[in-house]
C-alpha positions as CSV (number, residue, x, y, z in Angstrom):
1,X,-1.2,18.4,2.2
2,X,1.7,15.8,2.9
3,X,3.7,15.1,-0.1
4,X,6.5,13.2,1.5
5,X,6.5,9.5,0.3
6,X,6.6,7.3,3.3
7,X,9.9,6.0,4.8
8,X,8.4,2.5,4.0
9,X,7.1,2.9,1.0
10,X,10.6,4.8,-0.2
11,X,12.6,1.8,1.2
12,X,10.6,-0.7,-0.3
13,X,8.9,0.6,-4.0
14,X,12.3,-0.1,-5.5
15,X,11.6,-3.8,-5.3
16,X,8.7,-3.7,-7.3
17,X,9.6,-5.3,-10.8
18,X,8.9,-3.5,-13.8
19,X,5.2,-3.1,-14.7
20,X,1.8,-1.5,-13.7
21,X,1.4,-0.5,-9.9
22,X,-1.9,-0.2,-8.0
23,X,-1.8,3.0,-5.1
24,X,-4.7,2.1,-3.6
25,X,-6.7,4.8,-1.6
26,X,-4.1,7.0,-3.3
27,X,-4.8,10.2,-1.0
28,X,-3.0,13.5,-2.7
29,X,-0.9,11.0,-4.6
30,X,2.2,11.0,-3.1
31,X,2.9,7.5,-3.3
32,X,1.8,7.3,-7.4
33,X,4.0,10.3,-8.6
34,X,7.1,8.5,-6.6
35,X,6.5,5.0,-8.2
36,X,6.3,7.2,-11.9
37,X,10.0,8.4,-11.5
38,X,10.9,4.5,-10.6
39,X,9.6,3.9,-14.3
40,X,6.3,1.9,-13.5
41,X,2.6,3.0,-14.9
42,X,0.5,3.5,-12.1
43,X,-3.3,3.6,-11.1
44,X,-4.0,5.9,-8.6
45,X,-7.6,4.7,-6.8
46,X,-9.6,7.1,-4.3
47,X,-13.2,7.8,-3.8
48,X,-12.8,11.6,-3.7
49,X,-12.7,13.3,-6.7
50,X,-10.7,15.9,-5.0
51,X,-7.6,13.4,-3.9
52,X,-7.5,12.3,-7.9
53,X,-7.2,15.8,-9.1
54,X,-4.2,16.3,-7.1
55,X,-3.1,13.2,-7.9
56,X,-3.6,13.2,-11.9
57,X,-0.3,13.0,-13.7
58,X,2.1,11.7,-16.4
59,X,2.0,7.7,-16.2
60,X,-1.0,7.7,-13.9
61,X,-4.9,7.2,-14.3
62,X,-6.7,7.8,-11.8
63,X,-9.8,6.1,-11.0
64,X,-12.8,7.2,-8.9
65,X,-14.1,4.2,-7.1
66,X,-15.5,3.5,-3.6
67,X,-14.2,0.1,-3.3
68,X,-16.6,0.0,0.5
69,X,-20.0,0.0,-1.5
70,X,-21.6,-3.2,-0.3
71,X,-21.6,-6.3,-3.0
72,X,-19.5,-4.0,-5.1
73,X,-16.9,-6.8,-6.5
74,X,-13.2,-6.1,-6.8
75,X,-12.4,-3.8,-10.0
76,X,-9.3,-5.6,-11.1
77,X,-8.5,-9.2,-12.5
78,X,-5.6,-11.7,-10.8
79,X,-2.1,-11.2,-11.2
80,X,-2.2,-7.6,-12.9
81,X,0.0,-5.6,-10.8
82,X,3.5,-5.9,-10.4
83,X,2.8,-3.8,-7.1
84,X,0.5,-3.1,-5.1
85,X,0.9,0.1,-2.6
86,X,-2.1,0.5,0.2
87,X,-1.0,3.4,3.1
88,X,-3.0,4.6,5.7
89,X,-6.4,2.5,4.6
90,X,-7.6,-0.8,5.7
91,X,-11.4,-2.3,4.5
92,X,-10.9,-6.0,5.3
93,X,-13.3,-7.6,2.5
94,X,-11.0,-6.5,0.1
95,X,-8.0,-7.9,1.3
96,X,-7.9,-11.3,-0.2
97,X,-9.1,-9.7,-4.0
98,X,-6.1,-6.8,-3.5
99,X,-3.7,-9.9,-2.8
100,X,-5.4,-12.1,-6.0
101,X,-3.9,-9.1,-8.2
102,X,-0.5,-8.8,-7.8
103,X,1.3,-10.7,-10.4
104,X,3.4,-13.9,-9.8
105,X,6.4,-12.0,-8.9
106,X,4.4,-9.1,-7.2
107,X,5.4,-7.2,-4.2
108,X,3.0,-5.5,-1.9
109,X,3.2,-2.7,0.3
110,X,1.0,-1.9,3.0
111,X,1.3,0.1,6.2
112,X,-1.7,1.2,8.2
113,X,-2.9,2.2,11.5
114,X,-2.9,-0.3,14.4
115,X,-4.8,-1.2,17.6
116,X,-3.7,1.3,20.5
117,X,-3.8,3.8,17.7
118,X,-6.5,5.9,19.7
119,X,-3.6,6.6,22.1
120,X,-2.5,9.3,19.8
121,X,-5.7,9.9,18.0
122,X,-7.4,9.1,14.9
123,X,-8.1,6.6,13.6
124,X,-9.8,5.4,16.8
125,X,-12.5,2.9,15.6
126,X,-11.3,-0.6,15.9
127,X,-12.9,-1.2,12.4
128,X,-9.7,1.0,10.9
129,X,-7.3,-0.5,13.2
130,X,-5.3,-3.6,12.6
131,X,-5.1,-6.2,15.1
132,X,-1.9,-7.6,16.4
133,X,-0.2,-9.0,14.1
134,X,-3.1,-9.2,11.0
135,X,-1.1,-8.1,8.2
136,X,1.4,-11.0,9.0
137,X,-1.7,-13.5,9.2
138,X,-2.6,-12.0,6.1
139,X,0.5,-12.6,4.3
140,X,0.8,-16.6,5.5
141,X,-2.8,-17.1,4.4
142,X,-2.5,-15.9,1.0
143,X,0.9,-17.6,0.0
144,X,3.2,-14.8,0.6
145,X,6.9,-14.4,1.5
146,X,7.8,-11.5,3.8
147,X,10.4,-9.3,3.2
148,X,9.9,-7.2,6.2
149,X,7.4,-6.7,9.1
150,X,7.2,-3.9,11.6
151,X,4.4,-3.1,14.6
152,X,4.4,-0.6,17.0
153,X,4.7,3.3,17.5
154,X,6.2,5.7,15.0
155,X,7.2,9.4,15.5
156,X,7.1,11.0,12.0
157,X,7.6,14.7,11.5
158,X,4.9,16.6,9.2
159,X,3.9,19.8,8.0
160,X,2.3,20.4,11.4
161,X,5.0,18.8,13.6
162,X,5.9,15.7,15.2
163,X,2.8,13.1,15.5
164,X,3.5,9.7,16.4
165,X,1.2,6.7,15.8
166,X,0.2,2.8,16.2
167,X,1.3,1.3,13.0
168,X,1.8,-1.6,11.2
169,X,4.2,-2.0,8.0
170,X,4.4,-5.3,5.6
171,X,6.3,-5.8,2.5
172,X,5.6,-9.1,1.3
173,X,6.0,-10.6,-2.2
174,X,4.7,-13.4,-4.3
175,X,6.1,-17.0,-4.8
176,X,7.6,-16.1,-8.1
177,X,10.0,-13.0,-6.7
178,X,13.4,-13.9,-6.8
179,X,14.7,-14.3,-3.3
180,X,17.7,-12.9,-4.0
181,X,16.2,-9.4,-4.9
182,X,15.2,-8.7,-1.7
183,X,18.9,-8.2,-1.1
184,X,20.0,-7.1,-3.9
185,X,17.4,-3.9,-4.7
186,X,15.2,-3.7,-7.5
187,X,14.8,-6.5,-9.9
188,X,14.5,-6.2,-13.9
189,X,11.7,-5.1,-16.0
């Protein structure tokens, strides 16, 4: 089981301003119990049961939900979450809802696998696979300022050695966060 928070995710959750944080397809967690020692509450979301149980924690509720059911509508109302964490996980329909519920000063992070991917392995299937440049496109068409923007391979060392991968990374805020902050590290509560 990786428990190491993400180089990206660590560079960037400090940003997020004081208040509720969505890890979406949460996995074992990793990414919720970091955000908890930053001082936010946090739901943790994953459709297996078993990924929740390791993720359960103080200042986290988990929440069993398989956000790919056809028709099923977004779970969460606009501008909720100060952040909004998404690693390793792409379903395109929800991408426009995910965006609707960060709050007005809102920061999301989101790093995924990318097309060439199947170079290295899996993911493979171009459905899990962002195009060139997408999460940038996605970020222009929902009103979003980026912070920072990175596409191409990664070598990351694991519990089971060195893998490398296709990746893209985003951190992108909303209209309302303090330019500024970017700069200067995390903003007020």
């Amino acid at each position: 089981m990786n428990d190491v928070v993400s180089p990206w995710g660590q560079r960037f959750a400090p940003l997020i301003p004081g208040g509720e944080v969505l890890d979406l397809a949460c996995g074992n967690g990793r990414h919720s119990r970091h955000l908890v020692t930053l001082g936010h509450a946090v739901i943790a979301v994953d459709r297996r049961p078993d990924a929740l149980a390791a993720t359960a924690g103080p200042g986290i509720v988990t929440s069993d939900i398989d956000l790919e059911v056809d028709g099923a509508p977004w779970p969460f109302g606009p501008h909720r979450f100060a952040g909004i964490v998404v690693t390793n996980y792409l379903h395109r329909p929800l991408l426009a809802d995910m965006v609707g519920s960060l709050a007005a000063n809102g920061v999301l992070i989101y790093e995924t696998f990318a097309d060439g991917n199947a170079a290295f392995g899996k993911p493979s299937n171009p459905d899990f696979l962002l195009k060139p440049g997408e999460l940038l496109d996605l970020a222009r068409q929902q009103g979003l300022r980026v912070i920072a923007f990175e596409d191409g391979i990664v070598n990351e060392e694991g519990p089971s050695g060195a893998t490398r991968a296709m990746v893209q990374r985003l951190c992108a805020v909303k209209t309302e966060f303090p330019r500024e902050a970017a700069l200067l590290g995390r903003i007020g509560s």
